[in-house]
ROZAMI-267312 format. One line per field, with one value per residue (C-alpha): residue in one letter; residue number from 1; x, y, z. Coordinates in steps of 0.5 Angstrom, whole numbers, plus 500, padded with zeros to 3 digits. Layout:
rest = c(a,...);
nr = c(NUM,...);
x = c(X,...);
y = c(Y,...);
z = c(Z,...);
***
This chain:
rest = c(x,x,x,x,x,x,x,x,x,x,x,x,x,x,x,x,x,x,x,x,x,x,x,x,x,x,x,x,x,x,x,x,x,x,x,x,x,x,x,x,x,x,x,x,x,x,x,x,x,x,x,x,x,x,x,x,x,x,x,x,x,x,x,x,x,x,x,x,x,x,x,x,x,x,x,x,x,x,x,x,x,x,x,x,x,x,x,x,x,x,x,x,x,x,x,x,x,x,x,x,x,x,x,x,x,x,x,x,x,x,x,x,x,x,x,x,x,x,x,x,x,x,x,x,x,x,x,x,x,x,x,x,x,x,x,x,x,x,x,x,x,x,x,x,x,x,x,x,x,x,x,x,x,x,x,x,x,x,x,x,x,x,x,x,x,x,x,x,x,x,x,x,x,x,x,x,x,x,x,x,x,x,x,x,x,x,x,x,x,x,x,x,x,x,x,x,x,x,x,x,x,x,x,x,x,x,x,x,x,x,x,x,x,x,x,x,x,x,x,x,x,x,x,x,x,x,x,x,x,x,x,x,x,x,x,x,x,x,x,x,x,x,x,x,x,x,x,x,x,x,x,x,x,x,x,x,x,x,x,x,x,x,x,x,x,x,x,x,x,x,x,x,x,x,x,x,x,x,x,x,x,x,x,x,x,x,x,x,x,x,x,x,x,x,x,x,x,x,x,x,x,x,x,x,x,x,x,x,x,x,x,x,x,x,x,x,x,x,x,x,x,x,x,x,x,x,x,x,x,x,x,x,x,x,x,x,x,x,x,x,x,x,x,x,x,x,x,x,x,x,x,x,x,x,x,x,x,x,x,x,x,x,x,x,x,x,x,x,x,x,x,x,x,x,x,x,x,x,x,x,x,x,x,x,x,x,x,x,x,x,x,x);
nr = c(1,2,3,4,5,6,7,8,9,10,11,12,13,14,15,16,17,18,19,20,21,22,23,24,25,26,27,28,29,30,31,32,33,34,35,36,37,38,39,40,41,42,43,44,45,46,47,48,49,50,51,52,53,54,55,56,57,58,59,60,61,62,63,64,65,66,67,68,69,70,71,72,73,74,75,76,77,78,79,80,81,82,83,84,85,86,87,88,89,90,91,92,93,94,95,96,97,98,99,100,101,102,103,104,105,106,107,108,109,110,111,112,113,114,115,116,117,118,119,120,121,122,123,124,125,126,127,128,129,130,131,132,133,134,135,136,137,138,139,140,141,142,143,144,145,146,147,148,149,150,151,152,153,154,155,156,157,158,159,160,161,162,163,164,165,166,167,168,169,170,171,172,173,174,175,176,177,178,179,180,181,182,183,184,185,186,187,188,189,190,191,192,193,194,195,196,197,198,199,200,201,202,203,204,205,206,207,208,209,210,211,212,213,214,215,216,217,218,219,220,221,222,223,224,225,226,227,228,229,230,231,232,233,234,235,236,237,238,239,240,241,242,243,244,245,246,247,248,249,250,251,252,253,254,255,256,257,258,259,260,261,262,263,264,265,266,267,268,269,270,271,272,273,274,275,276,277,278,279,280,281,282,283,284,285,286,287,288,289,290,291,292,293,294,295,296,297,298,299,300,301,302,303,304,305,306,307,308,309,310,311,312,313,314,315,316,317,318,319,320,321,322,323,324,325,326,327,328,329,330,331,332,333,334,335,336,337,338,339,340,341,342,343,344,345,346,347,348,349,350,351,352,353,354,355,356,357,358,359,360,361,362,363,364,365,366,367,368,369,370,371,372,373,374,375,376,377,378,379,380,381,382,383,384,385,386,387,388,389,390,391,392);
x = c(711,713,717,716,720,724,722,726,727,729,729,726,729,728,722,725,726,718,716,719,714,708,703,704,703,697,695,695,692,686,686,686,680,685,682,687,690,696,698,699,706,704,700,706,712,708,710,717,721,729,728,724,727,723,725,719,721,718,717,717,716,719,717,709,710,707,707,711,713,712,718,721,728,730,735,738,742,741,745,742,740,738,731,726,719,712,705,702,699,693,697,695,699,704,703,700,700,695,694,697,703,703,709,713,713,715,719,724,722,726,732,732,732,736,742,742,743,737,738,730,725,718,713,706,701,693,695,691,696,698,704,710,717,724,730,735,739,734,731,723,717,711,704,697,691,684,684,677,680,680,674,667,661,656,648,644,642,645,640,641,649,647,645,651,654,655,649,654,658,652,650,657,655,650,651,657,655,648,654,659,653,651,658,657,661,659,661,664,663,669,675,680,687,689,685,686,693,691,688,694,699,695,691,698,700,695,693,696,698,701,702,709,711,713,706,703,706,704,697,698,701,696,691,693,692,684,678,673,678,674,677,672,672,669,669,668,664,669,671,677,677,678,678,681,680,682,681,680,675,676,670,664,670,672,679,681,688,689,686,687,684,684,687,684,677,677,671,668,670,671,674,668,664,667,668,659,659,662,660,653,656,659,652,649,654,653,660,658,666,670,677,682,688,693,688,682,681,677,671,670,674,672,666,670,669,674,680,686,693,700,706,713,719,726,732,739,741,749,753,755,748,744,750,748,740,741,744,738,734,736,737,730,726,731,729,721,722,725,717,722,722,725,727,722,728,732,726,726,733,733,727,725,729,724,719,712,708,714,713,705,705,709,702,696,694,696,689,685,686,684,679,672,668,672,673,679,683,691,696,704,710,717,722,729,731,726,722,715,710,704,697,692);
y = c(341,347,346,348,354,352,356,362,365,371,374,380,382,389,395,397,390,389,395,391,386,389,389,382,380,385,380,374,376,379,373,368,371,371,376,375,381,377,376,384,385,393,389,384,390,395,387,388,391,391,384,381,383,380,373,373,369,370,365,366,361,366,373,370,371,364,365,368,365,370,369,373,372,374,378,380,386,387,381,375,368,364,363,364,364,364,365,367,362,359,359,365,369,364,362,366,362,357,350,347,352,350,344,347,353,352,347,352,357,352,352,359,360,355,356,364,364,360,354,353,354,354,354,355,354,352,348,346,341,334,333,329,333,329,333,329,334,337,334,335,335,336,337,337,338,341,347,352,358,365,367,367,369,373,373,379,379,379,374,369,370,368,362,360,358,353,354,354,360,364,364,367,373,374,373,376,382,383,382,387,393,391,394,399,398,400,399,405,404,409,411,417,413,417,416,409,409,412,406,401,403,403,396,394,394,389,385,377,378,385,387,389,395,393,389,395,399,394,395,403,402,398,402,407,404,403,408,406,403,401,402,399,399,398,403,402,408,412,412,408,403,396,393,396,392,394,392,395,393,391,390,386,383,387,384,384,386,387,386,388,387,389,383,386,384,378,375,379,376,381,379,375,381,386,382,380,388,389,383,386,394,390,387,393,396,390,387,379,376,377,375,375,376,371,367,367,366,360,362,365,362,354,356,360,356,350,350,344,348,345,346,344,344,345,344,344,336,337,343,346,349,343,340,345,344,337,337,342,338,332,336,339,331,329,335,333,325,328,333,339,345,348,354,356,360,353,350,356,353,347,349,342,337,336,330,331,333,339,341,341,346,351,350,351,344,344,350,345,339,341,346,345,341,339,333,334,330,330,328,327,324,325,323,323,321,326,331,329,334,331,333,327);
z = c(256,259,266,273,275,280,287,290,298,301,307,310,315,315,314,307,305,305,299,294,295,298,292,291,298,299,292,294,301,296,292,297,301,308,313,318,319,322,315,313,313,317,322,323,323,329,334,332,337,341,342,336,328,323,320,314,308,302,296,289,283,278,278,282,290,292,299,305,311,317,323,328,332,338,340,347,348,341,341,336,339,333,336,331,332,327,329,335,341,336,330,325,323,320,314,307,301,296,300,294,296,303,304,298,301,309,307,302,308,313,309,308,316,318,313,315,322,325,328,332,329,334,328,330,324,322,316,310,307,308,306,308,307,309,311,316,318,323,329,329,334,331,335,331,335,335,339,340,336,337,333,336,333,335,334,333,340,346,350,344,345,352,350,346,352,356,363,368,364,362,370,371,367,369,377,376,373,378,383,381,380,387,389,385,379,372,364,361,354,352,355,351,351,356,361,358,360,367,369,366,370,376,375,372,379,382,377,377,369,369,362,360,357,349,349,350,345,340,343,341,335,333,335,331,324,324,326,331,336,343,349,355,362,369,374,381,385,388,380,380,373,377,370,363,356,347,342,335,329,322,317,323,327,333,335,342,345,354,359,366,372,380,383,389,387,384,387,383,376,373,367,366,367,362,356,358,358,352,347,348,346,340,339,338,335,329,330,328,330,336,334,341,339,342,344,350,356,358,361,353,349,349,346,340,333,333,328,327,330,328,332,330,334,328,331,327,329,329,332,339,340,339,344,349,347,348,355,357,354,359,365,364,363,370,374,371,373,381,381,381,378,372,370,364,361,362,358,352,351,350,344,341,346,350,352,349,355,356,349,349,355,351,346,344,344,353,353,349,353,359,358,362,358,353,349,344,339,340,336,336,332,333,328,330,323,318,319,318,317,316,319,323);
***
């Protein structure tokens, strides 16, 4: 009987550091069927900026890659902070390996990261095993939840979509959209990208949510990367766009990148309105999937398919920074107990040193207990003793 080989973790923190692996990578993608576009190393480097370098872990079992492990650490002024973060707000992005792979591969990727610098790890995953891994030297929170997602699926008909949706929301679309043309405002179905980026730098000074700068560049360089990239609007009478909206195409699924809106005219829905127009254009155009990157907007996404979502808190247990985690940690749960504000940076320190429901807010499990309608299962464990990585 042969013996297993014993498992290897590198890590890849530059562009260079990829090539030698992208050909096993882009196999195993192929080889499991994974359409995430977040597990392609080139999707993945176009985030990576001053502020976020990549922390990826690749796992090999003698010269077969099983699985790699997406991460980032954030650095200020170029200065490196030991947080490290893996996945996007629903979890994907995170993790690309066999489910038979999975806890041996994110738990070599934790010893990899957390004996190289890191020392708070924010993994956010959609997990497909169910082991139990132990490590003592770590402080842990691990959420599970069942979150609506960021894919939803589109019918052949924009009517049929219509009645996908809940009555309430599927009457907003519709009066929103008879209001908003009453005003005098239209869908533009094709904007070139300077006019595109006309219309951000205005709506990025009267929308509620302004879009930072590195966000869209991320958006641009992704645009670059695929043919058939959408840029959609709304236009008032006057022709000022009132509302902007990307995103790019991969097979049949659209991904959905920013969105700004006049704040001005937000009586008008016209979030709601813009994202109606445009699932009926992508109708037509035969697009069968919406993917919203980063996660939606209540209005559509509780009616995106459902997917079980995991969040772990990792935390190196001894040490001056878990000390100081700590103390920010107790400051932040007393100024909670006082009904007193807390600086969200305050909170980012004191990474997993939190109390469950402060812990949840920076999830995606908080979106889903909440949202309209819903009715979801939550779970949490912490363990001051191991870490417990195990599905509810």
């Amino acid at each position: 009987m042969t013996p297993s080989l014993a498992l290897r973790s590198e890590i890849l923190m530059h562009a260079r550091d990829f090539f030698p692996c992208w050909d096993a990578i882009a196999a195993l993608q192929q080889d499991l069927g994974r359409e995430d576009v977040l597990l392609n190393p080139l999707i993945f480097l176009t985030a990576l900026d001053e502020t976020k370098r990549s922390r990826c872990v690749a796992c090999w079992r003698g010269e077969e890659l099983i699985g790699v492990v997406y991460a980032v650490e954030h650095y200020v002024r170029g200065i490196r902070t030991g947080y490290a973060l893996s996945g996007d707000f629903t979890g994907r992005g995170a993790v690309l390996c066999r489910p038979e792979d999975e806890a041996e591969v994110v738990r070599h990727a934790i010893h990899k990261l957390l004996s190289s610098g890191i020392h708070a790890l924010h993994l956010r995953m959609l997990p497909t095993d169910t082991a139990v891994i132990s490590e003592r030297r770590l402080h842990v929170c691990a959420l599970d939840g069942l979150i609506p997602g960021d894919r939803m699926k589109l019918p052949g008909t924009f009517e049929e979509f219509l009645g996908t949706l809940g009555k309430h929301t599927r009457r907003n679309v519709r009066y929103y959209t008879r209001k908003a043309e009453a005003e005098g405002i239209h869908f533009v179905a094709c904007l070139s990208q300077r006019e595109f980026q006309a219309a951000v730098d205005l709506l990025n000074k009267v929308s509620i949510f302004p879009a930072d700068a590195d966000r869209l560049a991320h958006d641009e360089r992704l645009m670059t990367l695929y043919e058939g990239c959408e840029r959609f609007a709304l236009r008032a009478a006057d022709g000022t766009f009132v509302a902007v909206l990307s995103g790019f195409p991969v097979g049949d699924r659209f991904h959905v990148l920013t969105q700004l809106n006049d704040v001005r005219l937000e009586q008008l829905s016209l979030s709601l309105v813009l994202r109606g127009f445009m699932v009926e254009h992508l109708i037509k155009a035969g697009y069968d999937t919406l993917q919203f990157m980063g996660g939606s907007s209540p209005g559509f996404g509780r009616f995106c398919m459902r997917q079980q979502y995991r969040s772990l808190f990792l935390d190196k247990r001894w040490g001056l920074v878990s000390i100081l985690k700590r103390a920010s940690g107790w400051w932040v749960k007393r100024q909670h107990r006082l009904g007193r504000h807390t600086a969200d940076l305050l909170m980012v320190l004191a990474s997993g040193f939190l109390n469950e429901e402060q812990l949840i807010l920076r999830t995606a499990i908080k979106p889903a207990m909440t949202g309209p309608g819903q009715s979801l299962g939550t779970a949490a464990h912490k363990d001051s003793a191991e870490t417990v990585f195990s599905s509810r």
